[in-house]
C-alpha positions in Angstrom: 144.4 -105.6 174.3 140.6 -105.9 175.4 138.0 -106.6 172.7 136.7 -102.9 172.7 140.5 -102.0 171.7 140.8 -103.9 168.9 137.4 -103.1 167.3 138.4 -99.7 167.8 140.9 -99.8 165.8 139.7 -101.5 162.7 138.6 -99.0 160.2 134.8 -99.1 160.0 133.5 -99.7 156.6 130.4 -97.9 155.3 127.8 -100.0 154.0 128.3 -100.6 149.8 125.9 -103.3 149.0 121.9 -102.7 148.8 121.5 -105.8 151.3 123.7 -103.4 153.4 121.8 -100.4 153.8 118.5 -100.0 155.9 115.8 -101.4 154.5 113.4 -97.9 154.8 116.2 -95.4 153.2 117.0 -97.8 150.6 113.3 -98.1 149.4 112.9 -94.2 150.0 116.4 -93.9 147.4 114.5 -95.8 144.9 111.2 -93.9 145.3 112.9 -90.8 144.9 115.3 -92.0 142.0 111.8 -93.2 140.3 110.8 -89.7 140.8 113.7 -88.1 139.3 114.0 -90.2 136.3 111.6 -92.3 135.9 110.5 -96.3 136.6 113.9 -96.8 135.4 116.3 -95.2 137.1 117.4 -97.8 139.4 118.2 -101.9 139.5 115.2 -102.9 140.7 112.7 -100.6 140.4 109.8 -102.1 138.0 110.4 -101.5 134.4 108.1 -99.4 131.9 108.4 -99.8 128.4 107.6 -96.8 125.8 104.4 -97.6 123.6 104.1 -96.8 120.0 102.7 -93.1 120.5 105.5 -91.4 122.9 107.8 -93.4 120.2 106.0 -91.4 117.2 106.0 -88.1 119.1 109.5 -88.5 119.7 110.3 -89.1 116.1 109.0 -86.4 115.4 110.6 -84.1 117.4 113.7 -85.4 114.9 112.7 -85.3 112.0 112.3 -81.6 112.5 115.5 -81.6 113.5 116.9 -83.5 110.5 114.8 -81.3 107.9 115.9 -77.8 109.8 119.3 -78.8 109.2 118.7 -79.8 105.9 117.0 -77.0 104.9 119.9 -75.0 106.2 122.5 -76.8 104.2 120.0 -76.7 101.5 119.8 -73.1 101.5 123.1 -72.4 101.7 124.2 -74.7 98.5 121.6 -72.8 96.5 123.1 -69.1 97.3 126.1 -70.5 96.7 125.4 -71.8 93.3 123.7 -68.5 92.6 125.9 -66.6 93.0 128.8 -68.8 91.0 125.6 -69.0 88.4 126.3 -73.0 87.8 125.3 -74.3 85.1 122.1 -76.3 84.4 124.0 -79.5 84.5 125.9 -79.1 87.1 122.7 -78.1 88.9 121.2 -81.3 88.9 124.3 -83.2 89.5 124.7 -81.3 93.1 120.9 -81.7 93.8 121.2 -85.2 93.3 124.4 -85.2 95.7 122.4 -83.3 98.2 119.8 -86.0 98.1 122.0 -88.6 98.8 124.0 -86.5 101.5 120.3 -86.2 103.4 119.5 -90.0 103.2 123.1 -90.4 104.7 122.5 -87.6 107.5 118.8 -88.6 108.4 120.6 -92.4 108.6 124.0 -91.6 110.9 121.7 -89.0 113.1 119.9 -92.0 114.5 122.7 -94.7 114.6 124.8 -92.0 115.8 122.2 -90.7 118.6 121.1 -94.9 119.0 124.7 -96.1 119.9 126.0 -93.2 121.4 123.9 -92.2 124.1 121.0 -94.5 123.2 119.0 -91.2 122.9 118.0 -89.3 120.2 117.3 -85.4 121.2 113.5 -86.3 120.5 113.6 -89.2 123.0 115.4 -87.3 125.3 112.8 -84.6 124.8 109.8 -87.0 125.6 112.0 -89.3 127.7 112.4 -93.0 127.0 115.7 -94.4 125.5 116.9 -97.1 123.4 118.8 -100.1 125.2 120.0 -103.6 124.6 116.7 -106.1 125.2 118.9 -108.3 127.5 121.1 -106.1 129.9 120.0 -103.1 129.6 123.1 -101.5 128.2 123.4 -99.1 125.3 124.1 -101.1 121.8 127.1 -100.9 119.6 127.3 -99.3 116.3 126.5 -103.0 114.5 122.8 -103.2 116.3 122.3 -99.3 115.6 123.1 -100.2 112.1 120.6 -103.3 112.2 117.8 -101.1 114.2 118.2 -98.2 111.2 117.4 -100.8 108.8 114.3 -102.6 110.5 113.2 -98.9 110.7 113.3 -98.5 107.2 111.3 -102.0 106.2 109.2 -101.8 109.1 107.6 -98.8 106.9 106.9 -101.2 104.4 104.3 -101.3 103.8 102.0 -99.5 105.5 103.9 -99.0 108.5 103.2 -103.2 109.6 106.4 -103.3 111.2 105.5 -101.0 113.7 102.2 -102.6 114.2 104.0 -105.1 116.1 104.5 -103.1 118.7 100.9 -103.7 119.5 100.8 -107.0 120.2 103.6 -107.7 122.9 104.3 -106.6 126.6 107.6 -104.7 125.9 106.0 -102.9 122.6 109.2 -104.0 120.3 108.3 -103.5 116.7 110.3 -104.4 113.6 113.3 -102.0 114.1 113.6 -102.9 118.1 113.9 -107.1 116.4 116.5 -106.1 113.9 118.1 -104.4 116.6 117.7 -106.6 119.7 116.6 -103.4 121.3 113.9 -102.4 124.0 112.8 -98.7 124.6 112.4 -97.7 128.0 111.0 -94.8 130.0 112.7 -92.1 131.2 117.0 -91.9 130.6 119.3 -92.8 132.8 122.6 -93.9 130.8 124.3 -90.3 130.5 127.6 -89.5 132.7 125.4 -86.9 134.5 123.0 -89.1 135.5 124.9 -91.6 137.1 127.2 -89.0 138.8 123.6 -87.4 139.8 122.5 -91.3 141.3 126.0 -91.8 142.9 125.9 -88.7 144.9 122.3 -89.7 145.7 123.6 -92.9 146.6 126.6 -91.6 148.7 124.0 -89.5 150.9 121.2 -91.9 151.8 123.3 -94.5 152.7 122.7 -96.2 156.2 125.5 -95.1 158.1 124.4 -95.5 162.4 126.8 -93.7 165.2 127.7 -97.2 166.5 127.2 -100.4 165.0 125.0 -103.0 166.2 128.5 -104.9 167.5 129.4 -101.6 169.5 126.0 -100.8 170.8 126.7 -104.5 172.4 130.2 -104.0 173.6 129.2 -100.5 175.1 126.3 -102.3 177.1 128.5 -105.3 178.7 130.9 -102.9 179.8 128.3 -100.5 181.8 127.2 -103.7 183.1 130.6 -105.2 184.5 130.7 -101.1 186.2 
């Protein structure tokens, strides 16, 4: 068996690793992942971090979410109540149970959102996400929990905990401390994202008609013809 033989036969393995793949589609992957999603979308690419404004826009995009569906619930407890014409008493024991209700819905909506997908629908909406300050990753229920409460005392008083954004390079306030969080521009945690990079992925890899070790072997053999 001659040396062309046996490297025909083994099974040629498509480059997996980024030191694999050619240097010019590799860097033209990243550009155009940067341009899909964002600074962030890849290992690698330089990483942006979400200042205090976006943040405040974001916000509140949900709190117009949290007060639509509390006025909602709202609206349909007070036709409810008259039409069973409640009485006074019991009146202000349910609007005292509503108000504890909306404190416990405006709370779980964000560590729900935070340790879910790390993405509230307002920061999805103006496009940053929330993310573990070390890896990256999206945090566990405990650090949303934590985050939800430096958000509350970072209010008091006078908003100073958010202030503190303004006077570090990765923008963390109060909350983002609690919560051992960063927030970062533009998503890229979701299942469809990553199914969107890995196809991406998949079709710019470097993948020559004959391998460098080939190209060689072909050339040796035209020259002993």
């Amino acid at each position: 068996m001659t040396a062309t033989d046996a490297s025909a036969e083994q099974p040629r393995r498509d480059p997996q690793t980024p030191a694999e793949l050619d240097t010019a589609t590799n860097r033209a992957q990243v550009e155009a992942a940067v341009r899909l999603r964002g600074s962030a979308a890849v290992k690698g690419a330089p990483q942006r971090y979400v200042g205090l404004i976006t943040r405040l826009l974001g916000f509140a995009v949900d709190v117009v979410i949290i007060n639509l569906v509390a006025a909602f619930s709202w609206a349909v407890v007070a036709l409810t109540m008259s039409a069973l014409n409640v009485p006074d008493s019991v009146d202000t024991a349910i609007v005292a149970i509503m108000g504890i209700l909306y404190l416990i819905w405006a709370g779980g909506y964000f560590v729900a959102f935070w340790s879910g997908t790390g993405q509230t629908p307002g920061a999805r909406a103006l496009e940053f996400r929330v993310v573990d300050a070390e890896d990256g990753k999206p945090i566990k229920l405990s650090r949303a929990l934590a985050r939800l409460a430096g958000m509350v005392l970072g209010a008091i008083p006078f908003f100073a905990g958010y202030v503190l954004g303004l006077f570090n390079e990765r923008c963390r306030c109060l909350l983002d401390l609690f919560g051992d969080t960063v927030v970062i521009d533009a998503p890229v945690y979701t299942i469809a994202d990553r199914r969107r990079m890995a196809r991406e992925a998949a079709t710019s890899q470097y993948n020559p008609r004959h391998s460098a070790a080939e190209q060689r072997m072909a050339s040796d053999d035209v020259g002993e013809i």
